[in-house]
C-alpha positions as CSV (number, residue, x, y, z in Angstrom):
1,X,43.0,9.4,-62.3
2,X,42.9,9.3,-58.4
3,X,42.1,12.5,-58.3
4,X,39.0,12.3,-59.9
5,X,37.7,9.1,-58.3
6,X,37.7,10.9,-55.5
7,X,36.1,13.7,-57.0
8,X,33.3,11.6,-57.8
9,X,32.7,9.5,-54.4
10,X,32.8,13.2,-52.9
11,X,30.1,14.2,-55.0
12,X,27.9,11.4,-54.5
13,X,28.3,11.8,-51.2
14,X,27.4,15.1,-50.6
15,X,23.8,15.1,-52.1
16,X,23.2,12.0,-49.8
17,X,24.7,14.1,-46.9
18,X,22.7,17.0,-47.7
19,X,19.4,14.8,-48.0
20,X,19.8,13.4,-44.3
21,X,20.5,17.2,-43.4
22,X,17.5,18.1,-45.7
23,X,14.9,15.6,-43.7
24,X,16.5,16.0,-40.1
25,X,15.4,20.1,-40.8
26,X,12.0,19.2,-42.3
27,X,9.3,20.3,-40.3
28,X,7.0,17.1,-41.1
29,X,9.2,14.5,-40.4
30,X,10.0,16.0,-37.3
31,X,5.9,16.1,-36.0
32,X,6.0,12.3,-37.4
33,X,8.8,11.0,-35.0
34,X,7.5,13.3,-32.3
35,X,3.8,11.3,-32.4
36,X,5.6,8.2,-32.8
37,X,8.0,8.8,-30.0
38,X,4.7,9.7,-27.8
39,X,2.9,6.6,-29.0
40,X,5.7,5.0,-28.2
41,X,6.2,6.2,-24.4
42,X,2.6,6.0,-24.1
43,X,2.3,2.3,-24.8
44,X,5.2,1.9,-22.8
45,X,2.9,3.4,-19.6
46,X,-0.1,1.1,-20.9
47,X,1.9,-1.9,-20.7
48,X,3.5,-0.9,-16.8
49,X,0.2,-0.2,-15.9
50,X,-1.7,-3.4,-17.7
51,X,1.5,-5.3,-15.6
52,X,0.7,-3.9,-12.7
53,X,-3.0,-4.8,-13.1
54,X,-2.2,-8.1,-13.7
55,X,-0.2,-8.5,-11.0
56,X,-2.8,-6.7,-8.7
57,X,-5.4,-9.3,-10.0
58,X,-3.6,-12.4,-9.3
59,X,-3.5,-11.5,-5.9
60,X,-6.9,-10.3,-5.9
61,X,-8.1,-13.6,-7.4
62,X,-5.6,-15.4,-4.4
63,X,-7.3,-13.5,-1.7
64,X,-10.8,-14.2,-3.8
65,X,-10.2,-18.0,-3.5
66,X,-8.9,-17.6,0.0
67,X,-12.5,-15.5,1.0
68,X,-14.9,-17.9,-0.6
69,X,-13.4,-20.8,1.0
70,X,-13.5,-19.3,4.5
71,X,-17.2,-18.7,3.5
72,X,-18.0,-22.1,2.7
73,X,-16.2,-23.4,5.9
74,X,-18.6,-20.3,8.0
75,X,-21.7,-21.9,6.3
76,X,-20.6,-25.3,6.7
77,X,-19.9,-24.7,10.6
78,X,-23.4,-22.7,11.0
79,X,-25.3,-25.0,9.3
80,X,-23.4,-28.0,11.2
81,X,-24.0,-25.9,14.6
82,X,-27.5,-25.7,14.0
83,X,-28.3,-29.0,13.1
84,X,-26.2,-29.8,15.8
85,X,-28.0,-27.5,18.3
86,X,-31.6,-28.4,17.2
87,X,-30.6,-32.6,17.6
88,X,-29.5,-31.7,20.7
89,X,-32.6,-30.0,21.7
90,X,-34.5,-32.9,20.2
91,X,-32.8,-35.6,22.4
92,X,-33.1,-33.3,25.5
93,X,-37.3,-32.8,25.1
94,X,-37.8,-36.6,24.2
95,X,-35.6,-37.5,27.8
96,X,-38.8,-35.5,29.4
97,X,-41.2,-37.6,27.1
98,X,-42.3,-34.9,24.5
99,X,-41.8,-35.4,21.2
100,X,-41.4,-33.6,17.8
101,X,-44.9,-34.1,16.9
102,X,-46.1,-33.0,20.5
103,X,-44.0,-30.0,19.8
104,X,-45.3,-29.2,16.9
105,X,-48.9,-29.4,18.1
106,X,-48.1,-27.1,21.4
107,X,-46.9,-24.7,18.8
108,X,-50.1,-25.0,16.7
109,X,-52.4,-25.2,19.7
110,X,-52.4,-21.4,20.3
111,X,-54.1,-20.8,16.8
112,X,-56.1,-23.2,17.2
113,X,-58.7,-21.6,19.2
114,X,-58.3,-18.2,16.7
115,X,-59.0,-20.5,13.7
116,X,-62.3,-22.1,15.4
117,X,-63.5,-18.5,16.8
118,X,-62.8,-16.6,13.6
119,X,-64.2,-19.6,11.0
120,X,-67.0,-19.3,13.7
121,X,-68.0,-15.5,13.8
122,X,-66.9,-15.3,10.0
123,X,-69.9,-18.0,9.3
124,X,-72.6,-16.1,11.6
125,X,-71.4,-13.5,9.6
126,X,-72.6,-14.8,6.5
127,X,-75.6,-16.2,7.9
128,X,-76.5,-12.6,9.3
129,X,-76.1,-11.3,5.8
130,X,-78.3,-14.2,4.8
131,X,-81.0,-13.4,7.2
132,X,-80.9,-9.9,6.8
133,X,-81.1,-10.1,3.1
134,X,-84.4,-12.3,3.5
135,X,-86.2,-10.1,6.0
136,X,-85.3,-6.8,4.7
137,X,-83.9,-7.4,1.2
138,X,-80.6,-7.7,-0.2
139,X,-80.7,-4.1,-0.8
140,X,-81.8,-2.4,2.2
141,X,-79.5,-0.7,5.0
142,X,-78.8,-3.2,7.3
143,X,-78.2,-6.2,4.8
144,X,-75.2,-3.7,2.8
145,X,-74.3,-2.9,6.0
146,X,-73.4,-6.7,7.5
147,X,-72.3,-7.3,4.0
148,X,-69.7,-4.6,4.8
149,X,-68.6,-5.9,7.5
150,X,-68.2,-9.2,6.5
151,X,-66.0,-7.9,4.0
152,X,-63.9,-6.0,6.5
153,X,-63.8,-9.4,8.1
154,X,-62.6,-11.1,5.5
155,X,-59.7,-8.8,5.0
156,X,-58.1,-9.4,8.2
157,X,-58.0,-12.5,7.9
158,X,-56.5,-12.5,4.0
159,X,-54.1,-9.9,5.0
160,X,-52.7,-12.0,7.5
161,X,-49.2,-13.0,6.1
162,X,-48.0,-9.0,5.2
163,X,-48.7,-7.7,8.6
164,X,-46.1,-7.9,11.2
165,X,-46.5,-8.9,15.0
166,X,-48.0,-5.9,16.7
167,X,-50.0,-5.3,13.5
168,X,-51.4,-9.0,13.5
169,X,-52.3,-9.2,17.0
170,X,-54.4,-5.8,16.5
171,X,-56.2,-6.9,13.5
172,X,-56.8,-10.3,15.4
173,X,-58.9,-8.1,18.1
174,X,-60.4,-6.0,15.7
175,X,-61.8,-8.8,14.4
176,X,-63.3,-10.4,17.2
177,X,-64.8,-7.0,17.6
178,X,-66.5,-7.4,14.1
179,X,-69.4,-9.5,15.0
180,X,-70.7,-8.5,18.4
181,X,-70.8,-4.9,16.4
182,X,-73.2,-6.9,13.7
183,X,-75.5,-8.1,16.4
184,X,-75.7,-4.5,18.4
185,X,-76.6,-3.1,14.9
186,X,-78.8,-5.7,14.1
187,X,-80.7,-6.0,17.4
188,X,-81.0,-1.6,17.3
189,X,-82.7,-2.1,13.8
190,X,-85.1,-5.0,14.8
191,X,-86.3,-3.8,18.0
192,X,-86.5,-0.3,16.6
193,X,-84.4,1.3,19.4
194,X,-83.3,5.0,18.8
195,X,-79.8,4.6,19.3
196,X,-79.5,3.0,16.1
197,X,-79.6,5.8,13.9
198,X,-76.8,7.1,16.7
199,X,-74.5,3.8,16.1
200,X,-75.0,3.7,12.9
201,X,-72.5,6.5,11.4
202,X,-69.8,5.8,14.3
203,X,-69.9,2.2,13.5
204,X,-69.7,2.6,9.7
205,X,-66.6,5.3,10.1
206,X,-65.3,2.7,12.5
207,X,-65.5,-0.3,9.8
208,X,-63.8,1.8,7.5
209,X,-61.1,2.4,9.5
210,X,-60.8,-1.3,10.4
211,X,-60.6,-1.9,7.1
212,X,-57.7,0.6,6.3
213,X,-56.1,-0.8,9.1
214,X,-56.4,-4.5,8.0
215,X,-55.6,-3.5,4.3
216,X,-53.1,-1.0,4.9
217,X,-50.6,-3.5,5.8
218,X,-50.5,-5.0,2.6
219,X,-49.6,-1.7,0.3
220,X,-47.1,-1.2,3.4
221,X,-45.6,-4.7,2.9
222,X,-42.2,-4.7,1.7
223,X,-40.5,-8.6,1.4
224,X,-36.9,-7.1,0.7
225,X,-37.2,-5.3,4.8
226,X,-35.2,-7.7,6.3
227,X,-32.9,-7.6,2.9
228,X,-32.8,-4.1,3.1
229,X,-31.3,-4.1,6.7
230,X,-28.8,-7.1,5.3
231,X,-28.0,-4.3,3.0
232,X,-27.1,-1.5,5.3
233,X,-25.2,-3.4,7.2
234,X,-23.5,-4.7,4.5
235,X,-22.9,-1.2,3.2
236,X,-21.6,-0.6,6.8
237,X,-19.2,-3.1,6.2
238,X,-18.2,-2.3,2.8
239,X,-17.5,1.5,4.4
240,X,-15.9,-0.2,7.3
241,X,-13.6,-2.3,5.2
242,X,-12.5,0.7,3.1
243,X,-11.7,2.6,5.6
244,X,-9.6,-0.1,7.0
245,X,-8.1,-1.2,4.1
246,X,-7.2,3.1,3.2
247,X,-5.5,3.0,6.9
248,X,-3.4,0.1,5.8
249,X,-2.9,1.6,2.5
250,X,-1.5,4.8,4.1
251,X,0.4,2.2,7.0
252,X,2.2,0.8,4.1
253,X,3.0,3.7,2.4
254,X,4.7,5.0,5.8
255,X,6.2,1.9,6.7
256,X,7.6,2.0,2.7
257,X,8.7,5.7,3.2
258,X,10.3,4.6,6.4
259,X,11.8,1.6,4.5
260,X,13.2,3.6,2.5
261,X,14.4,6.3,4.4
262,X,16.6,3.6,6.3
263,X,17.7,2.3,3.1
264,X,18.8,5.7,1.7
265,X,20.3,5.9,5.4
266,X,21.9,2.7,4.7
267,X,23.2,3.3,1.5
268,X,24.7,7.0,2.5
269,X,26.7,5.3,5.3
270,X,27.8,2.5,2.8
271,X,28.7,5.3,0.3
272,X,30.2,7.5,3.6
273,X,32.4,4.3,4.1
274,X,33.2,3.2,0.5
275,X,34.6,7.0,0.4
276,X,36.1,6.8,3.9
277,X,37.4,3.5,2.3
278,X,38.9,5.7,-0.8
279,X,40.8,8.0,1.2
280,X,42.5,5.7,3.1
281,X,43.4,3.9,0.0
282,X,44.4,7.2,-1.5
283,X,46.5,8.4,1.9
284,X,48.3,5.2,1.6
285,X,49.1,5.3,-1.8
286,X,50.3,8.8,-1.5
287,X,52.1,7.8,1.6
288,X,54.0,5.2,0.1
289,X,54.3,7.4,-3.0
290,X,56.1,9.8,-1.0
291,X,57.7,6.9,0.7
292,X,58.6,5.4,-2.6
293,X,60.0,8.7,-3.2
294,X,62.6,9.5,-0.5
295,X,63.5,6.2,-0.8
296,X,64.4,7.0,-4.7
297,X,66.3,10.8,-3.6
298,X,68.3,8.0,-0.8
299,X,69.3,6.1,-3.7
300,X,69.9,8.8,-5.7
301,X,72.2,10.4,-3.1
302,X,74.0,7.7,-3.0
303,X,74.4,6.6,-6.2
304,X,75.8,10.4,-6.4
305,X,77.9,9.9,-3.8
306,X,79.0,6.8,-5.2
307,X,79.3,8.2,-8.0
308,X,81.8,11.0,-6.4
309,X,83.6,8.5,-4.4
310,X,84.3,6.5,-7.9
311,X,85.3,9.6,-9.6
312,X,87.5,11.0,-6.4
313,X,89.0,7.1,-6.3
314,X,89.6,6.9,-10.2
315,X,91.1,11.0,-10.2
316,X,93.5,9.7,-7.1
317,X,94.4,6.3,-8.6
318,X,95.4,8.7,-12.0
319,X,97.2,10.9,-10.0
320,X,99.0,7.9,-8.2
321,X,100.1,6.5,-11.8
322,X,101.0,10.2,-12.6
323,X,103.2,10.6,-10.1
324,X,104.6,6.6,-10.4
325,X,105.0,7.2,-14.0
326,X,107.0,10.3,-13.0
327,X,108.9,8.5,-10.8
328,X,110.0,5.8,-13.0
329,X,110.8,8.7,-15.7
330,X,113.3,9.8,-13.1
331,X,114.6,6.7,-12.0
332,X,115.3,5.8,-15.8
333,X,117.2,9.3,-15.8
334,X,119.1,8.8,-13.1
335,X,120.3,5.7,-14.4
C-alpha cells in the first residue's frame, strides 16, 4: 500500500518537474525574461539618473534663489547710488545758486538757437516755393526745384531721432547749407546769369545726396544696437562662465580622484595593518600553541615518569612483601 502511494506522488511529480524543465528550455520564455530583465535594469538607470537630476535641480534652484537676490540687492544699490549721486549733485549746484530748472534750460539753451534758425530758413523756404510758384508757375524749373529742396530740408529735420551724434551734427550743417543754395539758384535764374545752367546739375546731384544722407540714417537705424552689444557681452560672459565653471568641473574631478587616491591609500594601510594585525594574532596563537604544547609533552613526561616511579615503587614494595612473606615462611619453619 506504501509502495504505491509513493508511486503515485512520484508520478505527479515528475510531469510538474519536467514542465519547469520544459519552460526553463523554451526559447520564448527565455527572450520574455530577457526584455523584462532589460526593462528592468533600464528603469533602474532612469530612476538614478531622474535622482540625480533632482538632486542637481535643487541645488540649481538654491543657487537660482541665491543669484536673483544678489541681483535685486545690485539694482537696489545702483538705483540707491544714483539717486544718491544726482541728490548730491542737486544740493551742490543750488549752494552756487543754480537750480534744477536753470539747469534744465542751460541744457536746452544750445538748441535753442538751431530750432529758431532752422523753423527760420525752413519758412523762407516755403515762402520761396510760394514766390517762385507765382512768378514762374508751380511747374516750371526753379519752383520743382526749391520744392525739392524744401523737401530735403524737411528730412533732416524728421530724421532727427535715428541718426547718431556725428551723423546729426552733419545733417544739422547740411541743412543750414540748404537755403543760402535756394537763394544762389534763385538769384542765377532771375538775373539771368550764365552760371546758372552751370549750378544747376551740381546742385541738384548735391541735394540728392543730402537727401540720401539725411534719409539713410533711418533704414540704417537699428534700436536693439546698444542691446545687441548687451548681448555680446553677455554671450562673453556666458563663454566666460563656462569655461570657468568646466575648469572647476575638471578641479573637482582631480581633487575627487585625489580624494580618492588618498582614501584607497588609506584604506590599503588600514587593510596592511588589519593584516599586520592578523599575523601577530596568528604568531601568538601559534606561539602559545606550541607553547601550550611543550608544556603538554612536560606533563606528559612526567606523568610517565610518575608513572615509572609508581610502577618501580609498587614492583619494589611487591618484592619487599615477597621477600617478608618468605621470611615469615621460614621463620614459621624454623619454629
Amino acid at each position: 500500500m506504501e509502495k504505491d502511494i509513493n508511486t503515485e506522488v512520484s508520478n505527479t511529480q515528475l510531469p510538474a518537474t519536467e514542465e519547469k524543465a520544459n519552460l526553463k528550455e523554451s526559447l520564448r520564455i527565455q527572450k520574455s525574461q530577457w526584455i523584462k530583465e532589460q526593462i528592468k535594469r533600464q528603469r533602474e538607470a532612469e530612476d538614478a539618473v531622474l535622482e540625480q537630476m533632482i538632486e542637481e535641480q535643487r541645488v540649481i534652484d538654491g543657487l537660482n534663489s541665491d543669484i536673483n537676490e544678489n541681483l535685486d540687492r545690485t539694482r537696489e544699490s545702483r538705483k540707491f547710488n544714483q539717486e544718491f549721486q544726482e541728490k548730491i549733485n542737486t544740493q551742490i549746484y543750488e549752494m552756487n545758486g543754480i537750480t534744477e530748472d536753470k539747469l534744465k534750460g542751460m541744457r536746452e539753451y544750445k538748441n535753442a538757437y538751431y530750432q529758431g534758425c532752422a523753423f527760420s530758413l525752413f519758412l523762407l523756404s516755403v515762402v520761396m516755393i510760394g514766390i517762385c510758384g507765382v512768378l514762374h508757375g508751380f511747374e516750371s524749373q526753379i519752383c520743382l526745384f526749391m520744392i525739392a529742396c524744401t523737401g530735403v530740408e524737411g528730412a533732416l529735420l524728421a530724421q532727427d531721432k535715428w541718426r547718431n551724434k556725428l551723423v546729426n551734427i552733419l545733417c544739422k550743417l547740411l541743412y543750414l547749407m540748404v537755403f543760402p543754395v535756394m537763394m544762389v539758384i534763385f538769384v542765377c535764374y532771375e538775373l539771368k546769369y550764365p552760371e546758372y545752367d552751370l549750378f544747376l546739375p551740381y546742385f541738384a546731384m548735391g541735394i540728392v545726396v543730402v537727401l540720401i544722407i539725411g534719409t539713410a540714417a533711418f533704414f540704417f537705424y537699428d534700436p536693439y544696437k546698444q542691446d545687441k552689444k548687451r548681448v555680446k557681452n553677455a554671450k562673453d560672459y556666458i563663454s566666460e562662465v563656462e569655461k570657468i565653471a568646466k575648469k572647476q568641473v575638471k578641479k573637482n574631478q582631480k581633487l575627487r580622484a585625489k580624494e580618492e587616491k588618498k582614501n584607497q591609500k588609506i584604506q590599503l594601510r588600514a587593510l596592511e595593518r588589519e593584516e599586520a594585525a592578523r599575523e601577530k594574532e596568528e604568531k601568538l596563537q601559534s606561539k602559545k600553541a606550541e607553547k601550550e604544547a611543550r608544556k603538554q609533552e612536560r606533563r606528559e613526561k612526567r606523568q610517565a615518569w610518575l608513572d615509572g616511579v609508581k610502577e618501580k615503587w609498587h614492583a619494589w614494595v611487591e618484592k619487599i612483601k615477597e621477600k617478608w612473606h618468605a621470611f615469615l615462611a621460614k621463620f614459621k619453619k624454623e619454629e
